[in-house]
C-alpha positions in Angstrom: 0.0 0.0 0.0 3.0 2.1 0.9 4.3 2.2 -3.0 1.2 2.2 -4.5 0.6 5.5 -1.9 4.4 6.6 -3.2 3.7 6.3 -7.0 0.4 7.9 -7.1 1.9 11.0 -4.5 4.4 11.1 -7.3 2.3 11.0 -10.5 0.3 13.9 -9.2 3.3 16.3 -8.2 4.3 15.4 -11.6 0.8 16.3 -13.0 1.2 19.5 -11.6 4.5 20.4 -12.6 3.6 19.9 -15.9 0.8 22.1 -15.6 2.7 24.7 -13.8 5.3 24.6 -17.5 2.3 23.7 -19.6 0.1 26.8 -19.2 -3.4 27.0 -20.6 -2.6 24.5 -23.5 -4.6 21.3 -23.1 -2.1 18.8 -24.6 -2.5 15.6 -23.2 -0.3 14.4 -19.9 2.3 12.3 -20.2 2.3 10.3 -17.5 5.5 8.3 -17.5 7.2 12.0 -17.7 4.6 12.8 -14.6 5.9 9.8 -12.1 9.7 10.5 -12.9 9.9 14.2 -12.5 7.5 13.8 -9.6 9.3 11.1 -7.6 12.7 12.4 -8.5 11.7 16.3 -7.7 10.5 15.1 -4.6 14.1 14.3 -3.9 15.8 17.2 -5.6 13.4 19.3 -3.3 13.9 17.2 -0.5 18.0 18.6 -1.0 17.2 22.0 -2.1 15.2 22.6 1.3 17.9 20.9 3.3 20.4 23.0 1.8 18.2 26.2 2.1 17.5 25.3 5.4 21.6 24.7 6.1 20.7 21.2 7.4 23.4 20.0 4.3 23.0 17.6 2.0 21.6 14.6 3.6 18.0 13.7 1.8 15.3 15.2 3.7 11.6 14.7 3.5 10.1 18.0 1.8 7.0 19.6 1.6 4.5 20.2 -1.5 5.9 22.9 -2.1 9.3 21.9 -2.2 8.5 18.6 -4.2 6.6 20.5 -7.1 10.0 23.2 -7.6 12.1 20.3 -7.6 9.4 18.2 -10.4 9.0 21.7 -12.0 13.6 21.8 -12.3 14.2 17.9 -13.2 10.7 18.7 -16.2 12.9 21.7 -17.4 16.5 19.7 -17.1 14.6 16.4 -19.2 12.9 18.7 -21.9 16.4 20.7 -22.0 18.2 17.0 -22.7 15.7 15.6 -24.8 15.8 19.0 -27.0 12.0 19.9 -26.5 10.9 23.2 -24.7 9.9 23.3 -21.6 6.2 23.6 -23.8 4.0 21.2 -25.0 4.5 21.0 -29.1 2.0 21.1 -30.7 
């Protein structure tokens, strides 16, 4: 129950940092792209907020807040790689 809770906590952070780059468009979602950059920028938030908070870099549990910047930064990194925008093309 504990994954299932940790996959679906990370599809929807993703969902919204998609939305957050996406804008008013009404592409579909890409879901695979949702779970990665929302479990990993749960993580990257997680160290962001430590860091901020001068606790150092030991993984910390973050907040919403701090998990959707950190989805919204590893979504801009991957489109960056894959050479897309950080957009929706159309």
């Amino acid at each position: 129950m504990l994954i299932l809770g940790i996959i679906l906590w990370g599809m929807l952070l993703g969902a919204a940092a998609q939305w957050l780059l996406r804008g008013n468009s009404r592409q579909p979602r890409d879901w695979g792209e949702a779970l990665v950059a929302g479990l990993l920028g749960s993580f990257v938030g997680g160290l962001l907020g430590g860091l901020i908070a001068g606790e150092g870099l030991e993984l910390q549990p973050s907040g919403i807040i701090g998990s959707i910047i950190g989805a919204v930064i590893v979504l801009v990194i991957w489109r960056a790689l894959r050479g897309g925008s950080t957009k929706a093309s159309s």
